[in-house]
Each structure stands twice: as C-alpha cells, then as structure tokens.
VODRENKE-302901 format. One record per residue: residue in one letter; z negated, y, x negated of N, C-alpha, C in turn. Coordinates in steps of 0.1 Angstrom, whole numbers, padded with zeros to 4 digits, always signed. Each point is the difference from the previous one (the first is absolute). Layout:
% VODRENKE-302901
AZYXZYXZYX;...
This chain:
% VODRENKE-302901
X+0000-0012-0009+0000+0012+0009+0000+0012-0009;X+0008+0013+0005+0002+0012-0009-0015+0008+0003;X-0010+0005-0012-0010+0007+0003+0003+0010+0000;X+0012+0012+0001+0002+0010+0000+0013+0004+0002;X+0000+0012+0008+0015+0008+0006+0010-0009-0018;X+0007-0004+0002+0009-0010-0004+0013+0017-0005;X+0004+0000-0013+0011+0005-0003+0017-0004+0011;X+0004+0013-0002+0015-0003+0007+0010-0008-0011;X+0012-0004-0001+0011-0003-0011+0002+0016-0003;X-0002+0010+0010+0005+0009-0005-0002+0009-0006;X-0016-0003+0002-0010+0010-0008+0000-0002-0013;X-0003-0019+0000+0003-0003-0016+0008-0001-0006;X+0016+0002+0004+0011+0001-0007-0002+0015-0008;X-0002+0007+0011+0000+0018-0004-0012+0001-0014;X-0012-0007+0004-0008+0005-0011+0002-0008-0018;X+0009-0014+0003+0006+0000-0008+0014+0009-0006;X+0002+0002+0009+0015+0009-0011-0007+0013-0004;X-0007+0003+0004-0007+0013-0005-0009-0004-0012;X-0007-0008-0001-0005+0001-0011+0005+0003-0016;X+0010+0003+0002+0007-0003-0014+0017+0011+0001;X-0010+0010+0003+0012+0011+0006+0008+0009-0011;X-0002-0005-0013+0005+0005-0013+0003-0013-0006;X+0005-0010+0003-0001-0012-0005-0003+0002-0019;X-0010-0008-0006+0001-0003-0012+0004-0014-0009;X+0010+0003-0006+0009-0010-0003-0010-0004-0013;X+0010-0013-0001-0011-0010-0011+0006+0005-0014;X-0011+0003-0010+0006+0005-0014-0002+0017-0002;X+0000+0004+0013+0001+0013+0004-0015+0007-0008;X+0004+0011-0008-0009+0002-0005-0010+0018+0006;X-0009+0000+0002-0007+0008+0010-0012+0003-0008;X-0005+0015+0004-0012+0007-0005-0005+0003+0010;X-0015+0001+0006-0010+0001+0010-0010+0001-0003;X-0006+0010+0010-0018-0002-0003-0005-0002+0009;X-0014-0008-0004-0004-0005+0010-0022-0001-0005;X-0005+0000+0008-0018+0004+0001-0002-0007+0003;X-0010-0008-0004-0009-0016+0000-0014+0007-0004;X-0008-0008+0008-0013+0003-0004-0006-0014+0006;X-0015+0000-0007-0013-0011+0000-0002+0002-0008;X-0018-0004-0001-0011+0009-0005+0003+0008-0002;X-0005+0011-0011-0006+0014+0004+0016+0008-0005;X+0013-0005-0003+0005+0003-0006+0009+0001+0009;X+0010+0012+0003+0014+0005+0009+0011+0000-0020;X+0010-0008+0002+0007-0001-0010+0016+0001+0009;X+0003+0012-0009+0011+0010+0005+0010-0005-0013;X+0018-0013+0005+0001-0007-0010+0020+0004+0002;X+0003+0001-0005+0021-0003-0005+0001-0016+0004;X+0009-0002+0008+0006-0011+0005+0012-0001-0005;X+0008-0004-0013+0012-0002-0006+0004-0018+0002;X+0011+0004-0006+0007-0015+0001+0006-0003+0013;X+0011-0012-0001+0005-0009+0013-0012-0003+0009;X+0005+0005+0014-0011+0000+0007-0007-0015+0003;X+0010-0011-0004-0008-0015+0000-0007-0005-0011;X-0005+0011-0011-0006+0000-0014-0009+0011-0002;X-0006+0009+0007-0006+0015+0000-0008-0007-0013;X+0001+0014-0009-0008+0004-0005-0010+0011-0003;X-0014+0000+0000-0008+0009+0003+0000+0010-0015;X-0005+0014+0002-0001+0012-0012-0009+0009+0008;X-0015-0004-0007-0007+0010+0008+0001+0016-0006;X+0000+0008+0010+0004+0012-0002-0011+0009+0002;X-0016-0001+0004-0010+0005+0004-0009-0007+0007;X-0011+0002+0000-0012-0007+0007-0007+0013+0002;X-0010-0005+0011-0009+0011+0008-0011-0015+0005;X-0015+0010-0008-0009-0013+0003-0012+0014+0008;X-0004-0009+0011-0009+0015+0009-0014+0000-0006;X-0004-0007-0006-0012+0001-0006-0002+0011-0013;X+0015+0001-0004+0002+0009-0011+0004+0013+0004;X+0000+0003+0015+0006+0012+0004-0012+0010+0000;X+0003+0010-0009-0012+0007+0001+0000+0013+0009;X+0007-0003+0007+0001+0013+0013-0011-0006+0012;X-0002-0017+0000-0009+0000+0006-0010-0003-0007;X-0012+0000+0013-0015+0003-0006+0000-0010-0007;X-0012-0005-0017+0000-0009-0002-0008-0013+0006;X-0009+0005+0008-0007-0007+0010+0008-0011+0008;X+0008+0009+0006+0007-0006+0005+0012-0004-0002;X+0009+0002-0008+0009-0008-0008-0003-0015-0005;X-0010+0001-0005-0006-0014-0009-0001-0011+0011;X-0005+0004+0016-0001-0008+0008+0014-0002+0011;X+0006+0009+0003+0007-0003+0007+0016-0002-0002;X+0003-0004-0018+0016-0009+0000-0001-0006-0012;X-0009-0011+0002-0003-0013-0008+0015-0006+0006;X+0000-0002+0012+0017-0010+0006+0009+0004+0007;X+0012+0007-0008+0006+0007+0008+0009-0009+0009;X+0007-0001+0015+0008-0001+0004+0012-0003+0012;X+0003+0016-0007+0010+0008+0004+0005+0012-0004;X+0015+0003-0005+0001+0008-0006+0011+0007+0001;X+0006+0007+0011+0010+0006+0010+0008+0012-0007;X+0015+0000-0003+0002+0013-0004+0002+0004+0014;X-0005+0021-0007+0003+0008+0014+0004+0007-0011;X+0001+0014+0015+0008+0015-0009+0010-0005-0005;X+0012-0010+0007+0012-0003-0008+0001-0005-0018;X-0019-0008+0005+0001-0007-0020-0006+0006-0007;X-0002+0015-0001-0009+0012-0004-0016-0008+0000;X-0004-0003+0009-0016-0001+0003+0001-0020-0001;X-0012-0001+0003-0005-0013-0003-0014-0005+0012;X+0001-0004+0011-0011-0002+0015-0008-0015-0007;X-0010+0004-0005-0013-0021-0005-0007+0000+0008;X+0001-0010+0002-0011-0006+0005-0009-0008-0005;X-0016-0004+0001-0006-0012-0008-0011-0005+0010;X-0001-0014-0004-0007-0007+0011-0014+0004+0000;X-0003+0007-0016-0014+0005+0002-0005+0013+0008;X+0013+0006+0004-0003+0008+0012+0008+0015-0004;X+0008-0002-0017+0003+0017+0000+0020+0001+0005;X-0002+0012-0001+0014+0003+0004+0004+0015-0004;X+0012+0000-0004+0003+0008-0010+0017+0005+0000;X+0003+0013-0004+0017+0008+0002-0006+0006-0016;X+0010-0010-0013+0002+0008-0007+0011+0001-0005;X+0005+0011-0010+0014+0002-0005+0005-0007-0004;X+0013-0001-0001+0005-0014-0007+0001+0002-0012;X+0006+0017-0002+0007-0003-0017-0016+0007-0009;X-0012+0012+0008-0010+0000-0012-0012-0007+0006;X+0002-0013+0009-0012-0008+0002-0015+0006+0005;X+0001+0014+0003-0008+0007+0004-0007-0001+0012;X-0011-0003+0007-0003-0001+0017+0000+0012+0009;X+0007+0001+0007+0000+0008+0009-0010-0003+0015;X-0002-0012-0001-0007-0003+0014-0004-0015-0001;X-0016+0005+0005-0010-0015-0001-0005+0001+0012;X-0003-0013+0004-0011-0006+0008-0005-0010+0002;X-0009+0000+0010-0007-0017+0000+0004-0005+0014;X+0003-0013+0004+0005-0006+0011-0005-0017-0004;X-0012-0002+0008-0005-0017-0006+0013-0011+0004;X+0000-0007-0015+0013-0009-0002+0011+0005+0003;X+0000+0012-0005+0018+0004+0002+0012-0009-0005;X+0005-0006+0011+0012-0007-0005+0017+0007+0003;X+0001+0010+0008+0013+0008-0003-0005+0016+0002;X+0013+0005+0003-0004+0013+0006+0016+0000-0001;X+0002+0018+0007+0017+0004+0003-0003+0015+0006;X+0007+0006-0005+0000+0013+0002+0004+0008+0014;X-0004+0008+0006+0003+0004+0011+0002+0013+0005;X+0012+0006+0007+0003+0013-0001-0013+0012-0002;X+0004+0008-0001-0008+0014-0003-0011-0004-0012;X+0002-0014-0011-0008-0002-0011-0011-0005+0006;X-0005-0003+0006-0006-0017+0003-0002-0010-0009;X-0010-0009+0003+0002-0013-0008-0006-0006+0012;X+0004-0012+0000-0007-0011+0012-0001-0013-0013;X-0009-0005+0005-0010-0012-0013-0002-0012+0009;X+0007-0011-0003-0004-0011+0009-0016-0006-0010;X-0011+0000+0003-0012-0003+0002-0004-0014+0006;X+0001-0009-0010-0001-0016+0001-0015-0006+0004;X-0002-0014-0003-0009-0006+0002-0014+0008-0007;X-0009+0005+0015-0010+0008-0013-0014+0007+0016;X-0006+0000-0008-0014+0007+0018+0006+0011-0002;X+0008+0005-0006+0004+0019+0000+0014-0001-0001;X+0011-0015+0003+0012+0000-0001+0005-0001+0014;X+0008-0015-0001+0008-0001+0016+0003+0015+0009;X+0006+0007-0012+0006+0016+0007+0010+0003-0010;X+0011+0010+0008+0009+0011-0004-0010+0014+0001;X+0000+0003-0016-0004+0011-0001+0006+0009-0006;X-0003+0011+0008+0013+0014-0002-0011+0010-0012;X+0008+0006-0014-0002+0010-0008+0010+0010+0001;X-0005+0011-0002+0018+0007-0005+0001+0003-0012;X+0008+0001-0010+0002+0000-0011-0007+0009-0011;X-0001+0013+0011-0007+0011-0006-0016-0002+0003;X+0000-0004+0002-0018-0005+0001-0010-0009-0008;X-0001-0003-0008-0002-0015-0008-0014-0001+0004;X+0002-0016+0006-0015-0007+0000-0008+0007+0015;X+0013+0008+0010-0006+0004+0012+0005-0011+0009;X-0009-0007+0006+0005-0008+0012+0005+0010+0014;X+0013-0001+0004+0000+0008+0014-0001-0008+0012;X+0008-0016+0002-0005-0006+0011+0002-0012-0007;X-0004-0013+0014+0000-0013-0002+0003-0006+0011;X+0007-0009+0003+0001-0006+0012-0001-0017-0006;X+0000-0007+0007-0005-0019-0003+0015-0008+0001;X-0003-0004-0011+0015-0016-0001-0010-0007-0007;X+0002-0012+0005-0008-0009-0005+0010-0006-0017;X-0005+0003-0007+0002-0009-0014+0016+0006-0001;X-0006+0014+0003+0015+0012-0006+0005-0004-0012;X+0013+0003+0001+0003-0008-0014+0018+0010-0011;X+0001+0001+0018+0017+0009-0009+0002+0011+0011;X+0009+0012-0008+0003+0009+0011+0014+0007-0003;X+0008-0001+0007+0013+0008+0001+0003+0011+0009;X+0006+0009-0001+0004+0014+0006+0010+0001+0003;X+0010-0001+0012+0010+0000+0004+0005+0015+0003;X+0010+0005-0005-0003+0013-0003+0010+0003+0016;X+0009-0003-0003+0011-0003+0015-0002-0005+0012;X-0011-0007+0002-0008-0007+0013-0014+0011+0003;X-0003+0008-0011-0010+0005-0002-0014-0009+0010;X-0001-0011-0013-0010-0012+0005-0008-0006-0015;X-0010-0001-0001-0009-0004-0010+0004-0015+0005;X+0002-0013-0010-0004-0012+0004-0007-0004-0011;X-0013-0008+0008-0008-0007-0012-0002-0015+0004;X-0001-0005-0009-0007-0017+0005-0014-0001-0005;X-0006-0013+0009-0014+0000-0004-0002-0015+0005;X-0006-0006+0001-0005-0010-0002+0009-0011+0011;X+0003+0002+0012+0009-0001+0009+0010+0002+0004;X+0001+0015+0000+0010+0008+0005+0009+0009-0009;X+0014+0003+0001+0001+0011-0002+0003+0010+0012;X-0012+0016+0001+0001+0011+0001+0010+0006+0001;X+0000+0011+0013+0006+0014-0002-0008+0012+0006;X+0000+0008-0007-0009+0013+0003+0011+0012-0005;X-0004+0011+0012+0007+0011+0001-0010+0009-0008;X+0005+0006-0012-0008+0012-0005+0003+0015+0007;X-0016+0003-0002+0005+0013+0009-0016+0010-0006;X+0005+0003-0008-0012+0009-0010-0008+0013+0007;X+0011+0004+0004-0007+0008+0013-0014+0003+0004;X+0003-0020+0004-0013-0006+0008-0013-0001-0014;X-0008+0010+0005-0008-0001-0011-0008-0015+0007;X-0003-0005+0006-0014-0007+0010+0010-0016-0003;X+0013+0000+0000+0009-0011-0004+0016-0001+0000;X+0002+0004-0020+0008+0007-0001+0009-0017-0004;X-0004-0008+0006+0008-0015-0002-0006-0008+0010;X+0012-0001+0008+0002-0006+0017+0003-0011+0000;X-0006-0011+0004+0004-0016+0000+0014+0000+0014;X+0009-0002-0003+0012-0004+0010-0001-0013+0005;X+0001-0010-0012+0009-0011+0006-0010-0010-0015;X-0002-0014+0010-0002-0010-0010+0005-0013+0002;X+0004-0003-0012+0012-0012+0001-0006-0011-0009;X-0002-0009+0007-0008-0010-0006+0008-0014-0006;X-0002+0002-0012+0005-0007-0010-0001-0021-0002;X+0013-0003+0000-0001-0013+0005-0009-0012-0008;X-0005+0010-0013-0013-0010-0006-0012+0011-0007;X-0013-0003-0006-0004+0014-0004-0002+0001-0012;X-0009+0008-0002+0001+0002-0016+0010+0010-0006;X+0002+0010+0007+0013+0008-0002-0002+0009-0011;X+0007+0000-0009-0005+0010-0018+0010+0006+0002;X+0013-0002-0006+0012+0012-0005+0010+0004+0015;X+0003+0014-0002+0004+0007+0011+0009+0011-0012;X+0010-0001+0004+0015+0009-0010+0010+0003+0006;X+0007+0003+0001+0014+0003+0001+0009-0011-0002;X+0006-0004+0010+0008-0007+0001+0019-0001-0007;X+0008-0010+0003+0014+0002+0003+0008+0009+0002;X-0003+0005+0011+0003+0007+0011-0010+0011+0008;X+0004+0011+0003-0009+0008+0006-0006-0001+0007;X+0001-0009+0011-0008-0008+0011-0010-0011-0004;X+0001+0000-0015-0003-0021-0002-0013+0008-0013;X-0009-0003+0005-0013-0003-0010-0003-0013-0005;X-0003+0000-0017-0009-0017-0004-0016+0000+0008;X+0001-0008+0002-0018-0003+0010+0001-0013-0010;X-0012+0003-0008-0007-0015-0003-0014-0006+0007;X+0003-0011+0000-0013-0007+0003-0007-0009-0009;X-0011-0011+0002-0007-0002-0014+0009-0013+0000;X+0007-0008+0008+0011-0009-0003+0016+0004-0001;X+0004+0012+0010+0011+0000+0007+0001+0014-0006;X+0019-0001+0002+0002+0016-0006+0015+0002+0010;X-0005+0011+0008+0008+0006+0013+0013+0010-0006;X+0009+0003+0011+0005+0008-0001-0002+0008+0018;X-0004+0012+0000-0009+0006+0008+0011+0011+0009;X+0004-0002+0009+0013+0005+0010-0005+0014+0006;X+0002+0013-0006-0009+0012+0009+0006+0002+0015;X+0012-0003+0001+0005+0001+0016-0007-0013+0005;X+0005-0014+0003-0005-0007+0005-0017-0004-0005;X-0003+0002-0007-0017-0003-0002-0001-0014-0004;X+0010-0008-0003+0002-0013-0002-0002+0002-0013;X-0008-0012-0005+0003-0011-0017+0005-0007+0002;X+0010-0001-0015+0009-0015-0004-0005+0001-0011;X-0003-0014-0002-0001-0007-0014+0007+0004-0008;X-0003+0005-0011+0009+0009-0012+0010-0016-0009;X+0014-0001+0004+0007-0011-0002-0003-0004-0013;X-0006+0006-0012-0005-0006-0014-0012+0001+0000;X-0008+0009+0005-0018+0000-0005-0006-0008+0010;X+0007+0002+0010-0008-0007+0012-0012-0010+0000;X+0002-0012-0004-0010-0005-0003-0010-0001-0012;X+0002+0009-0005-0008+0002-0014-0012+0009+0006;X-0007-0007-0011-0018+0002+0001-0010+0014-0008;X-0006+0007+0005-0009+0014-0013+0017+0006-0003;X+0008+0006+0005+0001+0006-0007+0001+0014+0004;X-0003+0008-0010-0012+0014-0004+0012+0013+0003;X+0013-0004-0001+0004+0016-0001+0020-0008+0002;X+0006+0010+0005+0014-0004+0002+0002+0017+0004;X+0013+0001-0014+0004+0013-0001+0013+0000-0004;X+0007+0006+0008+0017-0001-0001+0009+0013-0006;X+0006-0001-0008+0009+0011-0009+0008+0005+0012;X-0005+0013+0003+0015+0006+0009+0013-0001-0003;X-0001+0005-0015+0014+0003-0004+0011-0014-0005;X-0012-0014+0000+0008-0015-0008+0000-0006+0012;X-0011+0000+0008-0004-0012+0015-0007-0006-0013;X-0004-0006-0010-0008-0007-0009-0016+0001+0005;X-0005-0012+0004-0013+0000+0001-0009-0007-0007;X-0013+0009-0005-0009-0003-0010-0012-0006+0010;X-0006-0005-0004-0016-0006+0008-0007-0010-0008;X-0015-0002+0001-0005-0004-0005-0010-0012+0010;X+0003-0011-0005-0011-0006+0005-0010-0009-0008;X-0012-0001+0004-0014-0003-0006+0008-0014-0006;X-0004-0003-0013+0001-0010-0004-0012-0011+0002;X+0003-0011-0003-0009-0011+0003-0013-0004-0004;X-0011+0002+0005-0010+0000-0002-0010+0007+0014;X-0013-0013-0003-0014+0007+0010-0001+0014-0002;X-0002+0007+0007-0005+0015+0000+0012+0013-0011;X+0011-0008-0001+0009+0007-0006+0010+0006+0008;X-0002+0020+0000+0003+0007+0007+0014+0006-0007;X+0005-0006-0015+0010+0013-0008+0003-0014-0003;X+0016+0009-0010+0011-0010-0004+0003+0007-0015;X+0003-0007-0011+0006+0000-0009+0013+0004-0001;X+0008+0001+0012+0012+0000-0002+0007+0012+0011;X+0011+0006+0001+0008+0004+0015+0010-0009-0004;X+0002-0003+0019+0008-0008+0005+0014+0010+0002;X+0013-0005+0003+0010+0006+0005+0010-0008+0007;X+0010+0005+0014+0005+0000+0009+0009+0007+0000;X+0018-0008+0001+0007+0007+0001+0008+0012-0015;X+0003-0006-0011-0004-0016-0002-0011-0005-0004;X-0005-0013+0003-0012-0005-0004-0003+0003-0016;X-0012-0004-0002-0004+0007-0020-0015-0005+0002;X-0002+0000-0014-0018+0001+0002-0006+0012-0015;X-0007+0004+0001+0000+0007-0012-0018+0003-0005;X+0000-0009-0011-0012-0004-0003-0009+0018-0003;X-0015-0008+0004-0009+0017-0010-0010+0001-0006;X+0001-0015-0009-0016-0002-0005-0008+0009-0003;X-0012+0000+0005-0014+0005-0005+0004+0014+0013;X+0004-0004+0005+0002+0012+0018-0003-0007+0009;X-0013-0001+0006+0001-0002+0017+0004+0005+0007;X+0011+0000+0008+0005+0008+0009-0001-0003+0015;X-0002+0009+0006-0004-0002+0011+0012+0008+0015;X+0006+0012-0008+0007+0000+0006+0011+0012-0013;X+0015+0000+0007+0013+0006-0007+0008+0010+0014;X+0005+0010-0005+0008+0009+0008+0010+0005-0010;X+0009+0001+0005+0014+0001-0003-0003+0021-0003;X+0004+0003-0007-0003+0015-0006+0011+0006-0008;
C-alpha cells in the first residue's frame, strides 16, 4: 500500500530533466565554491577539476569561537558544532548555525561578524525580507521553535513561535511563504513584520509521509523543495503539497544536507556515515554526475553550493 500522495509520471519526469539544466559533460573541467561546515569550523573551499573527480583548495576558514566581535563568554559556548552554513547577500555574507545554540552573518572575504545570537540547538536559519533572520530551534526545553532576530540586533530575540524538532527553513521570495520542516511536517507561514504580537503566521501544515524530518533546500525546480526525513529523502511539490520519493536519495538513511548547483543542476549532500551515534561524514557525496570526494580529518555535517 502507497503511505503517501504517490508522485505523477509527470512530476517525476519534469524534476528529472531539470535537475541538470547546464548539463555537465564527463572530463569537463569546472571551478566552484562551495561551504562545508562540522564542528566549530565553517570551511569556505575552490571546487576544481572534472566534476566526477572534484578536487578540494581551501580558500578560507571562519571558526566562531575565534570571532572576536562576539562576546568571549559567549563565543567559547555557543559554536563548538557548527551546522549550517548558507551564502546570502549574493555570496558576500556567510548565515551558521551551531547545535550548541549560536548563530551568526559574517563576511566572507574579511571574516568579520556582523551579527550574533543565541537560538538553543540551532540547526538552520534563512534570511527574510526587511533583514530578518528566522532560526529553526531543535531538540532542546528552550528549542522546538522558529526564532526570529534581525540582523541589526545581535543576540536580541524578537519572537518565537513552536515546531517541534525545527530543523530547516526556506524563504520563498515569489510565493512570499517561509517553509520549514520539523519533526513531522513541512510548514508554511506568512511573514508579516508589521505584526509586532505575530510577525510569522502558521498557514498550512503538510504532514510528511515518515518523521524525523532534518534537510529543507531548494529544490529542481521552483515549485520542488528537498524534504529529508531520518530514512526517506522527498521531493516536496509547493503547488500540489505532495511528496515523491527523490528517484536517487529516496531511500537513503541520515542524510544531513542536499544542496544543488543552480548554474550545473550538480548536487552535493552529505550523509552520516556508518556508525552508533554518528552524526558527520568524511566525505561529500555527488549527483548528476555522481563523484564522491574525500575530507579527512573534516566532519561535515552539512555543504552549500557558494
């Protein structure tokens, strides 16, 4: 029996041909950057070589414990483990996250902080018009929330609303709709800043065909979000509200992060390698064309295309 709204032929033909909307040919030789972070360390790296052979050239690191724009009180405690690490400002800026609770917008080229806070077990965040930050707020007595900062504020909470085992958040700038996933569902909420009393409005909740839901990205296609779950990895339909089984990830297990090159359709992601209580991977994975690309002595937890 199907446990969930079942994909069309036609949905999944479409999200296949899109994936790979710059086709990258084999031998083809390509430069990219790309942001990986676990533990305390955001490593900002050159992606050279045939894209079925990447090879990595780190080009800068940003560790938040070394950031001395914030306090050192609180630096030392809050990005022991970073992960998440989002270009904004068109690449310019850098959005962390860390599970020990900090979260942070610094520059990319003089690593400087422009903006801190605290959000218990921050596992994403995403930026939101008028300079905003929204903080998905994980497993924690002070988590299971989206919590809103604005940029210009550091370390000011302005609201909170409840997701259980918040975990990812995207900004639809064209739907003008926040979507986040959390332990069940993925969310939609209308922002409306305005509203000082509740400036993030729950719409719609779409309950997800297994739980455990972590990564929430950008999709194929502009309608098509990744939704992961702790077995199953979706492709997430914004018109119909439907999941399909993502035709390669689909049944793969932990994995932490699925991030797709606009400009190649090339997708990077990471999933937890094998072991009890093992949350990071040694390695990024790749899709389209397939690759693997080793990173000893890096736990990575999650990669964004930059």
């Amino acid at each position: 029996m199907n446990r969930y709204p079942g994909p069309s032929r036609r949905m999944m033909l479409g999200a296949l041909a899109c994936t790979a909307a710059a086709p990258l040919l084999p031998g083809a030789t390509t430069e990219t950057r790309m942001l990986l972070c676990g533990d305390d360390t955001v490593y900002d790296v050159r992606v050279a070589g045939p894209p079925e052979k990447p090879v990595w050239q780190d080009v800068r690191t940003w560790v938040g414990n070394q950031a001395t724009e914030i306090p050192s009180a609180d630096r030392t405690k809050w990005f022991r483990t970073t992960d998440d690490c989002k270009p904004i400002d068109d690449g310019r800026s850098v959005l962390v996250t860390s599970s020990s609770g900090g979260v942070a917008i610094y520059d990319r080229a003089s690593r400087k902080t422009k903006f801190y806070g605290f959000a218990a077990n921050a596992h994403s965040a995403c930026l939101l018009p008028g300079g905003y930050v929204v903080v998905a707020a994980s497993v924690n007595a002070n988590g299971n929330a989206l919590v809103l900062f604005h940029r210009d504020q550091s370390a000011k909470e302005l609201f909170r609303t409840p997701l259980e085992s918040a975990h990812g958040v995207v900004w639809d700038e064209d739907r003008k709709i926040l979507y986040a996933i959390g332990m069940h569902h993925v969310e939609e909420y209308a922002f409306e800043p305005a509203s000082l009393n509740r400036p993030l409005r729950l719409l719609k909740q779409n309950r997800m065909p297994s739980s455990g839901g972590h990564e929430l990205s950008p999709g194929p296609a502009p309608n098509l979000l990744f939704a992961s779950g702790a077995d199953e990895v979706f492709l997430f339909n914004k018109d119909t509200r439907a999941f399909a089984r993502h035709p390669v990830l689909g049944a793969m297990h932990h994995v932490k992060c699925i991030s797709r090159n606009p400009q190649t359709g090339q997708i990077a992601y990471v999933k937890a390698d094998e072991g009890e209580g093992v949350w990071w991977s040694f390695q990024v994975r790749f899709l389209y064309p397939g690759a693997e690309a080793k990173t000893p002595g890096k736990r990575l937890y999650k990669v964004r295309w930059a």
